[in-house]
C-alpha positions in Angstrom: 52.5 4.8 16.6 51.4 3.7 13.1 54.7 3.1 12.2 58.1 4.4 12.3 58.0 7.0 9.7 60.6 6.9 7.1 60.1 10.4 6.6 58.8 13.7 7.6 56.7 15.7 5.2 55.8 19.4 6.4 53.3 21.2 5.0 53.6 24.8 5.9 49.6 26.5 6.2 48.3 23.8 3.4 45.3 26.1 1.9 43.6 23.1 0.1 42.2 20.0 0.9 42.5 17.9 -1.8 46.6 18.3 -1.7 46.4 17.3 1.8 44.9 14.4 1.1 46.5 13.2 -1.9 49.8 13.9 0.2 48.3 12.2 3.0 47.8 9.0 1.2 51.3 9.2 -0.4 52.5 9.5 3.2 51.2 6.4 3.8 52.7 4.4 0.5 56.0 5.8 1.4 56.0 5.1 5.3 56.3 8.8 6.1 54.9 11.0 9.0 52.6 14.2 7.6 52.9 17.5 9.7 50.4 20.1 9.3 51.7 23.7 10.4 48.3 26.3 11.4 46.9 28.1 10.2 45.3 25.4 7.6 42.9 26.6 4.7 40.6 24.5 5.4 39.0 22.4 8.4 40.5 18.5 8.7 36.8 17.1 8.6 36.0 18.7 5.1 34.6 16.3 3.1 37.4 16.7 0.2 40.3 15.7 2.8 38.6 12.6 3.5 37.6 11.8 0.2 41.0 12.5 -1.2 42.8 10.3 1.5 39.8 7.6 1.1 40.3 5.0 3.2 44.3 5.7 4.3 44.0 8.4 6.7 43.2 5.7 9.7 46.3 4.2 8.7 48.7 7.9 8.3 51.6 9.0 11.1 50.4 12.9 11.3 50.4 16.0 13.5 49.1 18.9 13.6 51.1 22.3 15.1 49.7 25.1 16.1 52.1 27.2 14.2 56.3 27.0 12.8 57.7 28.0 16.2 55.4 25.1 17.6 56.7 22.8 14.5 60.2 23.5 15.2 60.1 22.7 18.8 58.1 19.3 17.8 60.1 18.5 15.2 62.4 15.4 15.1 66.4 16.6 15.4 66.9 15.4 12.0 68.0 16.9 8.3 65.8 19.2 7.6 65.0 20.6 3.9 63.2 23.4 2.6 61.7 22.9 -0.4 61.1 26.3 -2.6 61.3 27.6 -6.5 63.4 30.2 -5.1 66.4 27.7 -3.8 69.6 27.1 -6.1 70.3 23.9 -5.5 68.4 21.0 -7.2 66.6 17.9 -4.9 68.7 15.5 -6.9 72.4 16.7 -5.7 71.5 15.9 -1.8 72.3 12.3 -0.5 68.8 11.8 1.4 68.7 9.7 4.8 65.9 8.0 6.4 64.4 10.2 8.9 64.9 13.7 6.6 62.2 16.3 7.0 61.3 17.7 4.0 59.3 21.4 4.2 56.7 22.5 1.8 55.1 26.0 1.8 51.1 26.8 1.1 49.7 26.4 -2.3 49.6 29.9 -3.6 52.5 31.7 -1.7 55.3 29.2 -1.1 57.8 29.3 2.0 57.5 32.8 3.9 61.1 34.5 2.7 62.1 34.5 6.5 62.4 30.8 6.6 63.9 30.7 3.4 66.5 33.0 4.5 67.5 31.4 7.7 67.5 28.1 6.2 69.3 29.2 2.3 71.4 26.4 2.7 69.4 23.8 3.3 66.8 25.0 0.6 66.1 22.7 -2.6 64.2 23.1 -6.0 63.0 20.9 -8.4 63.6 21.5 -11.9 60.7 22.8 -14.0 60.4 24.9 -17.3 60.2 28.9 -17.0 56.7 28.6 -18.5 55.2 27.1 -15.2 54.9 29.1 -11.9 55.5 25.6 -9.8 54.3 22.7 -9.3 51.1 20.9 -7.7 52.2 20.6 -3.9 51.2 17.3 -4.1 53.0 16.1 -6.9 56.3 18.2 -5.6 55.8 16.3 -2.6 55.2 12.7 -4.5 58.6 13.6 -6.5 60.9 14.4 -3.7 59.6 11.1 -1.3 60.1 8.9 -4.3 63.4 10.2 -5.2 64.4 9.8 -1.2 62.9 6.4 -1.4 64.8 5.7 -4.5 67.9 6.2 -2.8 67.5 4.4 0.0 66.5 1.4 -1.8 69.4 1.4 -3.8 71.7 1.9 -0.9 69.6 -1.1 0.8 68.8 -3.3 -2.2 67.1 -5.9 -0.2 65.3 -3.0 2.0 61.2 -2.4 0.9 59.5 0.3 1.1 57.9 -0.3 4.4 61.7 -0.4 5.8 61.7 0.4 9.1 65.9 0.3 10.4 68.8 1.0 8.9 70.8 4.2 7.1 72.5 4.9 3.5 76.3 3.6 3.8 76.4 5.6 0.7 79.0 8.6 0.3 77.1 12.1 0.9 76.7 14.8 -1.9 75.5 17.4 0.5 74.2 20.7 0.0 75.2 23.1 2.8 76.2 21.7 6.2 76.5 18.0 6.4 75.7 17.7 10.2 73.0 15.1 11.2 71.3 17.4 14.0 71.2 20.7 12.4 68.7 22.1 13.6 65.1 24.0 12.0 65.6 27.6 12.4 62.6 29.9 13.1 
């Protein structure tokens, strides 16, 4: 292992690979692990992968699964949340924790709506004007491991990015149930 991954970044069926590599190298400025769920949209050794990651992928945590049944048995029992236009509740009200999986859908179609549904409470949006359909994946990405980031250095002020121990002491604002193994449904 690379290193201990902060945090876990799922990319559900990723359709292009310029995302996946911009995602992969903020993986690796941020200390988290990348999961790729298959089918991907592309192959891994396209030329526009590498050249977006440049020089970082050698130095990325990532897995591939074969599909989500296949993710959520590799998974880490951690917090999982699903990231989606459709949720209600905003990134910003949830206390992240080191170790937190976050769970992007593909490019052009999102999260399917049955993994939405079994996971509605554990689903997260991030603001953005009625005038745009969503966001770049990888900048949605970029803006949810920052913010986690964020607050875990200012629960651990003398913590750096590259932290590798330690938790938030900080009081929870949780979204849904507060549990530290709950568990990805299929």
């Amino acid at each position: 292992m690379k290193y201990e991954p902060n945090f876990h970044v799922v990319l559900h069926e990723p359709e292009i690979p310029q995302n996946t590599g911009n995602i992969g190298r903020t993986c690796v400025a941020t200390g988290a692990k990348l999961w790729l769920v298959q089918p991907l949209g592309f192959s891994m050794e396209e030329r526009m992968v590498r050249r977006a990651g440049l020089d970082y992928w050698p130095h990325l945590e990532w897995e591939m699964t074969e599909d989500w049944n296949d993710a959520t048995t590799r998974l880490p029992a951690r917090r999982p949340w699903f990231f989606s236009k459709k949720a209600t509740h905003l990134y910003t009200d949830v206390a992240f924790e080191r170790g937190d999986v976050f769970v992007f859908g593909c490019e052009t179609k999102g999260l399917p709506d049955a993994i939405i549904e079994a996971n509605a409470d554990r689903c997260l949006r991030i603001p953005i004007r009625e005038q745009v359909r969503s966001l770049n994946l990888a900048n949605a990405v970029a803006v949810t491991l920052f913010e986690a980031l964020r607050q875990f250095d200012t629960a651990h002020p003398s913590s750096n990015v590259g932290a590798t121990s330690g938790s938030t002491n900080r009081a929870e604002r949780t979204v849904g149930p507060a549990n530290r193994g709950t568990q990805l449904q299929q």
